[in-house]
LUMMILO-239063 format. One record per atom (N, C-alpha, C, O): residue number from 1; residue in three letters; atom name; x, y, z. Coordinates in nm, 3 decimals, decimal comma, always signed. Layout:
<pts>
num|residuo|atomo|x|y|z
NUM|ALA|CA|X|Y|Z $
...
</pts>
This chain:
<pts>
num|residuo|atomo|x|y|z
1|UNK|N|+0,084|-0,117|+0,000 $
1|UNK|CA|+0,000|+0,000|+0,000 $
1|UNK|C|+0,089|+0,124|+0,000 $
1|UNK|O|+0,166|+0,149|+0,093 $
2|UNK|N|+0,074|+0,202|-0,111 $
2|UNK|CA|+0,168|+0,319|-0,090 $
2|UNK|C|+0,083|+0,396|-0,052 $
2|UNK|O|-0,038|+0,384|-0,066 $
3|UNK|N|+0,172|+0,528|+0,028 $
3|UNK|CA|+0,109|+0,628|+0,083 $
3|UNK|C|+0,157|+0,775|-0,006 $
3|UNK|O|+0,263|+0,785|-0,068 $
4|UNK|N|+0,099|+0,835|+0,002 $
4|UNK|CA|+0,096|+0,983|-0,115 $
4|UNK|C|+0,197|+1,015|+0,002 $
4|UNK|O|+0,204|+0,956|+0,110 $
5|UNK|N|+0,294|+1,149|-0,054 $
5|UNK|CA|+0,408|+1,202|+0,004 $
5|UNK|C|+0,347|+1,352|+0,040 $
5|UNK|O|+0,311|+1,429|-0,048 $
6|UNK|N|+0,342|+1,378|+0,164 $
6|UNK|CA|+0,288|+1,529|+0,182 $
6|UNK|C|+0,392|+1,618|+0,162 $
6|UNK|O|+0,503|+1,620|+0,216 $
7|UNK|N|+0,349|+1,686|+0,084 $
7|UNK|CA|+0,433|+1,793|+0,048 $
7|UNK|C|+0,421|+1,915|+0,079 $
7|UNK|O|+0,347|+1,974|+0,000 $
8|UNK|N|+0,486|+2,013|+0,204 $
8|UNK|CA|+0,466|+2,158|+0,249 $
8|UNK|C|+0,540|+2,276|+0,165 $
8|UNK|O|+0,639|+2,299|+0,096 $
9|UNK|N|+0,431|+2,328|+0,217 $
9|UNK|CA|+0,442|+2,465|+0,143 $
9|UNK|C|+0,530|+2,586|+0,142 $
9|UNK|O|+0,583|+2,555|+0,250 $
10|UNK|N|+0,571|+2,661|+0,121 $
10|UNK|CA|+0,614|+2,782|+0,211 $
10|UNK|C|+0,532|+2,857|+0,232 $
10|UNK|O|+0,434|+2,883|+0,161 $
11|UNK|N|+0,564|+2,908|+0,345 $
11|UNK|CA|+0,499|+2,999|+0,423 $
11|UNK|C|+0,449|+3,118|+0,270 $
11|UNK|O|+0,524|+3,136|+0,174 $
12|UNK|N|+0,326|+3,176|+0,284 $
12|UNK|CA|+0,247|+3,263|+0,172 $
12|UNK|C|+0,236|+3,213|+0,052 $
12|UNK|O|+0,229|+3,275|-0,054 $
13|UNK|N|+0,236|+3,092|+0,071 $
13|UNK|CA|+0,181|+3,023|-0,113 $
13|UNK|C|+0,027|+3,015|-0,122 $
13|UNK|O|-0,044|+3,015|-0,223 $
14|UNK|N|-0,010|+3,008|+0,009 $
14|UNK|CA|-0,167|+3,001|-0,007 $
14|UNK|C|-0,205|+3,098|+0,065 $
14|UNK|O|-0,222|+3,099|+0,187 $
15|UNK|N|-0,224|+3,218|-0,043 $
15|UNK|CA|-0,227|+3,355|-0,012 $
15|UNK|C|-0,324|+3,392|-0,038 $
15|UNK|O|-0,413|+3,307|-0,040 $
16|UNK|N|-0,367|+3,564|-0,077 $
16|UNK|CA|-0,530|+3,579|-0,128 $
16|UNK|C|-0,455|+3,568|-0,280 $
16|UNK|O|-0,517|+3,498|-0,360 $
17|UNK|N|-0,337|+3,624|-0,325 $
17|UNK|CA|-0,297|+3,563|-0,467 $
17|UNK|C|-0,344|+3,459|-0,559 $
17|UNK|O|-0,375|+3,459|-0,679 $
18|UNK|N|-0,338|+3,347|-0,443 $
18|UNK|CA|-0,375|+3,190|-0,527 $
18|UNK|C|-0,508|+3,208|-0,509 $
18|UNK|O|-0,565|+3,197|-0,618 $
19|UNK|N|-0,596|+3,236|-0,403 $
19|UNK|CA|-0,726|+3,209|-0,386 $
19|UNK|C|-0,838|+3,292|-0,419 $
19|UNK|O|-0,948|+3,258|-0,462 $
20|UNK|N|-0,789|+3,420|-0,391 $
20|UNK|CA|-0,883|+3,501|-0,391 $
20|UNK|C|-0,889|+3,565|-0,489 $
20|UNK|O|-0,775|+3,585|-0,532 $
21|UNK|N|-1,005|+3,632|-0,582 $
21|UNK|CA|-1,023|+3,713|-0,634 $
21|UNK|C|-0,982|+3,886|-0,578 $
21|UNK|O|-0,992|+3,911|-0,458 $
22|UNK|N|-0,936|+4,001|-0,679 $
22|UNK|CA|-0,940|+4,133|-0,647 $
22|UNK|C|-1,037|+4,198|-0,640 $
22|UNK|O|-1,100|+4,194|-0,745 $
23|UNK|N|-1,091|+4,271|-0,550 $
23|UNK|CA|-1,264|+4,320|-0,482 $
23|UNK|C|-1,225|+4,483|-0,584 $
23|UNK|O|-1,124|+4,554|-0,575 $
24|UNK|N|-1,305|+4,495|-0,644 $
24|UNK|CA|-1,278|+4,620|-0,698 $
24|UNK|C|-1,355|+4,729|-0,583 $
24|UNK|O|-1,357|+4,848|-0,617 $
25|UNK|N|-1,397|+4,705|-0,490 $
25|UNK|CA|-1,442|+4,781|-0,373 $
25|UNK|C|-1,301|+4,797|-0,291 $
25|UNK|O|-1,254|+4,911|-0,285 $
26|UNK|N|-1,247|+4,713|-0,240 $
26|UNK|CA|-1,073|+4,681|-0,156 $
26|UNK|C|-1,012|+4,762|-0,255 $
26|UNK|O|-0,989|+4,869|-0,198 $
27|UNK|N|-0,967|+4,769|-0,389 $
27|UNK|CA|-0,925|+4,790|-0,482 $
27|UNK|C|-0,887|+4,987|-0,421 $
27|UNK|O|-0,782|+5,036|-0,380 $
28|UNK|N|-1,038|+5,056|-0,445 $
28|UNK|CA|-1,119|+5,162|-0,451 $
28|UNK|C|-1,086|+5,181|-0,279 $
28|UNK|O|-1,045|+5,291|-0,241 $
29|UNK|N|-1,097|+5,120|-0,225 $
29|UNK|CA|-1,022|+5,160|-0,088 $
29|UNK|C|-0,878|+5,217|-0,048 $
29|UNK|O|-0,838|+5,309|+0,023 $
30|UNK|N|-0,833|+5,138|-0,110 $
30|UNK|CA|-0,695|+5,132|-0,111 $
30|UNK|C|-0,612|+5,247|-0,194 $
30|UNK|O|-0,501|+5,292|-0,164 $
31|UNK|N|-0,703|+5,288|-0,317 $
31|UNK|CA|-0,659|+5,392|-0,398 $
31|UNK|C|-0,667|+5,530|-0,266 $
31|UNK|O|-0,570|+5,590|-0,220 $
32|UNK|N|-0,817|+5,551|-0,230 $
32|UNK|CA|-0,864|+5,619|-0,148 $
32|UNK|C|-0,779|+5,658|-0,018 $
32|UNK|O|-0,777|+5,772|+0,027 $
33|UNK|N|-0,712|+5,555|+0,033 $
33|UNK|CA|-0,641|+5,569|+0,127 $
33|UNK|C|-0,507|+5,624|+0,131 $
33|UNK|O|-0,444|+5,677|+0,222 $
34|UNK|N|-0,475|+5,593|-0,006 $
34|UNK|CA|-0,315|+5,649|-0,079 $
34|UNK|C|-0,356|+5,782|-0,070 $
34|UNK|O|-0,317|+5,870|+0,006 $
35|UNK|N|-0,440|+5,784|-0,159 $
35|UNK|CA|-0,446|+5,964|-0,207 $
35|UNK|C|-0,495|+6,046|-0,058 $
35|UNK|O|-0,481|+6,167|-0,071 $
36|UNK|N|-0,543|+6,009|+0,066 $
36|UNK|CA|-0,542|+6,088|+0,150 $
36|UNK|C|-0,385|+6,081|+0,215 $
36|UNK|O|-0,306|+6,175|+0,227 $
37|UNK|N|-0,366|+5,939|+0,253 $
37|UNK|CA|-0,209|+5,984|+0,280 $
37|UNK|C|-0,096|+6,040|+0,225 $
37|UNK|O|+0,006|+6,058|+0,291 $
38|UNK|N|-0,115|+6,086|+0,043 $
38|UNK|CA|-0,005|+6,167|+0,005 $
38|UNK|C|-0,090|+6,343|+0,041 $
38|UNK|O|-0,034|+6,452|+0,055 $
39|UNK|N|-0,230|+6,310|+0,046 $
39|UNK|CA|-0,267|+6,505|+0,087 $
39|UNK|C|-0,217|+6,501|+0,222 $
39|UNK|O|-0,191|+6,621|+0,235 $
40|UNK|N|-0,190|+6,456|+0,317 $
40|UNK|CA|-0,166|+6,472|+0,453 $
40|UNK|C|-0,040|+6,489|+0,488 $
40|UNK|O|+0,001|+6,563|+0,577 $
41|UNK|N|+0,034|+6,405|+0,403 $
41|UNK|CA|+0,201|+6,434|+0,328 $
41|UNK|C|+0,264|+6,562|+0,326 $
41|UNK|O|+0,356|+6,610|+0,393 $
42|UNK|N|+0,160|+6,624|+0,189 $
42|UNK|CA|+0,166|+6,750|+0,126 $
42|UNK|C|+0,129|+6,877|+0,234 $
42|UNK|O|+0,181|+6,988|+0,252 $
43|UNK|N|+0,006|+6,802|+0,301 $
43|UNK|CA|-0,046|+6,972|+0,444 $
43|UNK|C|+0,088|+6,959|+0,538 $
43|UNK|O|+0,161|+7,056|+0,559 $
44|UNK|N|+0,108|+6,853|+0,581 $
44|UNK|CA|+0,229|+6,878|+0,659 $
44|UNK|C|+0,391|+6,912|+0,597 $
44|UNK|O|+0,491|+6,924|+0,668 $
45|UNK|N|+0,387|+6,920|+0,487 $
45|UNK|CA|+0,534|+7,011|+0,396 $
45|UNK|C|+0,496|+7,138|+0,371 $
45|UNK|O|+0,565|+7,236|+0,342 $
46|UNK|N|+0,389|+7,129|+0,384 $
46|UNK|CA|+0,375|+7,248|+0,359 $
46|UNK|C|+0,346|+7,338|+0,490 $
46|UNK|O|+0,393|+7,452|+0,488 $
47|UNK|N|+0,290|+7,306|+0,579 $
47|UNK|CA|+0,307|+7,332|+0,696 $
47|UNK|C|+0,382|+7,387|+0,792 $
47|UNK|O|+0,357|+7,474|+0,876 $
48|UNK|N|+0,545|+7,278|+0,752 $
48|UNK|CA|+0,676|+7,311|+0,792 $
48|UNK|C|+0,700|+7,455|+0,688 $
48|UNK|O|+0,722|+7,566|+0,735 $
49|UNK|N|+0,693|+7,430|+0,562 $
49|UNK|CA|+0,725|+7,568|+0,485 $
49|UNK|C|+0,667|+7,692|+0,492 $
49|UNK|O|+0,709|+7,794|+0,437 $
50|UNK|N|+0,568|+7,680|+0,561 $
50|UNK|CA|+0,493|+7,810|+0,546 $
50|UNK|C|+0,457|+7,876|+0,706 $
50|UNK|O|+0,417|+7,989|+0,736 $
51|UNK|N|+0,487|+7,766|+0,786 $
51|UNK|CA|+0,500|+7,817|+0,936 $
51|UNK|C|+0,349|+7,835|+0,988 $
51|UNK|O|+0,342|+7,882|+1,102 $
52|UNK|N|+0,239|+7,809|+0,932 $
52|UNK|CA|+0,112|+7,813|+0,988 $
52|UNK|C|-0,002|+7,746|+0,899 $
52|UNK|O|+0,009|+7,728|+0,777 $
53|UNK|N|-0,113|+7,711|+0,976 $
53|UNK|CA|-0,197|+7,608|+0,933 $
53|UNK|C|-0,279|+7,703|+0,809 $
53|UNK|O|-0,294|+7,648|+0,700 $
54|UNK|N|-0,332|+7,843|+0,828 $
54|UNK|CA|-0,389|+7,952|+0,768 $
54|UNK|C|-0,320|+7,983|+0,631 $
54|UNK|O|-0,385|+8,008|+0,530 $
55|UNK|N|-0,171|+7,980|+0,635 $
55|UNK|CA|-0,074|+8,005|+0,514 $
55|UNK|C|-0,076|+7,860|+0,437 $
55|UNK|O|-0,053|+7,868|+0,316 $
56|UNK|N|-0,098|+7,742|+0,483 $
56|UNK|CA|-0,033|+7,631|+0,398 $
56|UNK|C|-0,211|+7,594|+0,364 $
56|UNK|O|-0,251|+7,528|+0,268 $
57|UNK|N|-0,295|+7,656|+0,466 $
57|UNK|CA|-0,461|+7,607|+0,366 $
57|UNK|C|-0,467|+7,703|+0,261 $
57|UNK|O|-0,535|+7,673|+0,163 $
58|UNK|N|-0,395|+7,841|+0,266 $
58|UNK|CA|-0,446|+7,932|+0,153 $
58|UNK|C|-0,345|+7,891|+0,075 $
58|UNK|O|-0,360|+7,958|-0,027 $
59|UNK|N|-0,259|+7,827|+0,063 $
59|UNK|CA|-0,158|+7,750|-0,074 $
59|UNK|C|-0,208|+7,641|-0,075 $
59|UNK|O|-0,117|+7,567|-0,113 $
60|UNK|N|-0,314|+7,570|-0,054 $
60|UNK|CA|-0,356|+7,438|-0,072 $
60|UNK|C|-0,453|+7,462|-0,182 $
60|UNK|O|-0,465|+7,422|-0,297 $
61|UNK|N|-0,544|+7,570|-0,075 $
61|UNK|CA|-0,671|+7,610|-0,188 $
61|UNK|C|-0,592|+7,650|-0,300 $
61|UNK|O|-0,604|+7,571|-0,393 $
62|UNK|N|-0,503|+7,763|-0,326 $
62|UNK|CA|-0,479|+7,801|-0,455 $
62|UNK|C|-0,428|+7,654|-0,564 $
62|UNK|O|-0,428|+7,667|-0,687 $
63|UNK|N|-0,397|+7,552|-0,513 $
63|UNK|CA|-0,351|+7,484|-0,563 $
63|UNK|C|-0,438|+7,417|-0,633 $
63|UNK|O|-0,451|+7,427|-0,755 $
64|UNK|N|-0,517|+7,331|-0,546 $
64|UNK|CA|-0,680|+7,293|-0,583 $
64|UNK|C|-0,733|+7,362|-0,675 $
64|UNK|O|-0,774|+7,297|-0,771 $
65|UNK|N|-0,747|+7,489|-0,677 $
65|UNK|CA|-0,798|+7,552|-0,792 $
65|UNK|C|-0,751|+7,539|-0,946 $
65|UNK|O|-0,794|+7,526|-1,061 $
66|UNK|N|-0,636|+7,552|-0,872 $
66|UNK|CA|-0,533|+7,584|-1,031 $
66|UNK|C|-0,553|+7,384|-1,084 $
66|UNK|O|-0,532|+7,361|-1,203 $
67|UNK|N|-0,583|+7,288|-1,012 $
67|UNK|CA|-0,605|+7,193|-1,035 $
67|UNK|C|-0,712|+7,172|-1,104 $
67|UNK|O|-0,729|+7,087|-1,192 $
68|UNK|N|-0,793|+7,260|-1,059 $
68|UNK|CA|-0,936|+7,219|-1,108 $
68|UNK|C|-0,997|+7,316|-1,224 $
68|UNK|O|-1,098|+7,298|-1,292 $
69|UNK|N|-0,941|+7,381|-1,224 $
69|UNK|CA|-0,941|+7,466|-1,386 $
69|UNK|C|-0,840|+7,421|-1,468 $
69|UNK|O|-0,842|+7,490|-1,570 $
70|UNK|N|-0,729|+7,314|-1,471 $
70|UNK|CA|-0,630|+7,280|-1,496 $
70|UNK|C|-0,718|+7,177|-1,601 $
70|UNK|O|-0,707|+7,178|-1,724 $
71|UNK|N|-0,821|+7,075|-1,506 $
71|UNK|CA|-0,872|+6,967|-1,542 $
71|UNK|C|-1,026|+7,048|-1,649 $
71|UNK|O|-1,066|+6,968|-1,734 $
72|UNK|N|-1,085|+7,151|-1,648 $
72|UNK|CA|-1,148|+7,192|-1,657 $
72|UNK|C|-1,098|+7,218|-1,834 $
72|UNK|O|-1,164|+7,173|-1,927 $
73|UNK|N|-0,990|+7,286|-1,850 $
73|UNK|CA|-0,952|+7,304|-1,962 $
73|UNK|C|-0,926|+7,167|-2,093 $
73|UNK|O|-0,936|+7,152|-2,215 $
74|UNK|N|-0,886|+7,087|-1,964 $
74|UNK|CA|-0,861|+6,923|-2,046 $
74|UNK|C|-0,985|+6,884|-2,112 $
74|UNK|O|-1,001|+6,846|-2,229 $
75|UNK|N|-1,069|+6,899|-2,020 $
75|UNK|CA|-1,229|+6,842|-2,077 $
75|UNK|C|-1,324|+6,939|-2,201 $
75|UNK|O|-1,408|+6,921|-2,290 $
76|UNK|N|-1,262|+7,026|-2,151 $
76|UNK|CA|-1,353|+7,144|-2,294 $
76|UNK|C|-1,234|+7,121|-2,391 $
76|UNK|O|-1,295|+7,137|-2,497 $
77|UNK|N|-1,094|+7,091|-2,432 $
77|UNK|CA|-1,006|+7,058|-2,512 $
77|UNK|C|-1,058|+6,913|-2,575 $
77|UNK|O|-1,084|+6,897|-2,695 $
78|UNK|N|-1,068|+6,809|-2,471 $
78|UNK|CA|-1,175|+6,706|-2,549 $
78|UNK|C|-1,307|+6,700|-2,571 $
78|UNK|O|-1,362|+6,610|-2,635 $
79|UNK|N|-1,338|+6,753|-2,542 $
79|UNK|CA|-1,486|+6,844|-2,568 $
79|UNK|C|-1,496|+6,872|-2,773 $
79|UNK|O|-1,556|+6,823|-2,870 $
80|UNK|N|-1,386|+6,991|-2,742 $
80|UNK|CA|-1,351|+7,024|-2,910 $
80|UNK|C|-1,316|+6,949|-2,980 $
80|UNK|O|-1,345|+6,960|-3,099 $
81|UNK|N|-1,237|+6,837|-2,932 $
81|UNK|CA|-1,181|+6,716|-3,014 $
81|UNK|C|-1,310|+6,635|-3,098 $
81|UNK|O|-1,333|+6,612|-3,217 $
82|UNK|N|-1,386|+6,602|-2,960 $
82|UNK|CA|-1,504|+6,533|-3,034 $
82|UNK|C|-1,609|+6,560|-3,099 $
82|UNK|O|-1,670|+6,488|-3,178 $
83|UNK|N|-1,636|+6,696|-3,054 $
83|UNK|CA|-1,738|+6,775|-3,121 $
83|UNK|C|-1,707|+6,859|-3,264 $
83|UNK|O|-1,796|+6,925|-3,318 $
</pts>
């Protein structure tokens, strides 16, 4: 009677890799969580540079803005493209 040979694993072979599917919700979390920890990054460099919470929110806002008319221009540029 032979017996099958158990064979071990290393340690993380049976991971969520092998098993699990990617949750595009976890996914969407995880993006979410980056992008607050690089803004929290950025308030506190800027923070140190500007010596007060009042100076580094009014260079945040200007920034945001210039971001968002930045993106604003992209979309009426493809806007014209397609239209």
């Amino acid at each position: 009677m032979k017996f099958q040979i158990i064979t071990r694993r290393a340690e993380g072979v049976d991971s969520y890799a092998s098993n699990r599917a990617v949750s595009p919700t976890q996914s969407l979390i995880n993006v979410l969580s980056a992008l607050l920890s690089l803004l929290g990054a950025v308030v506190l460099i800027l923070l140190l540079k500007e010596g007060s919470f009042t100076r580094a929110g009014a260079f945040m806002d200007l920034g945001l803005t210039k971001v968002v008319e930045g993106i604003a221009v992209v979309i009426g540029f493809v806007r014209g493209l397609i239209g």
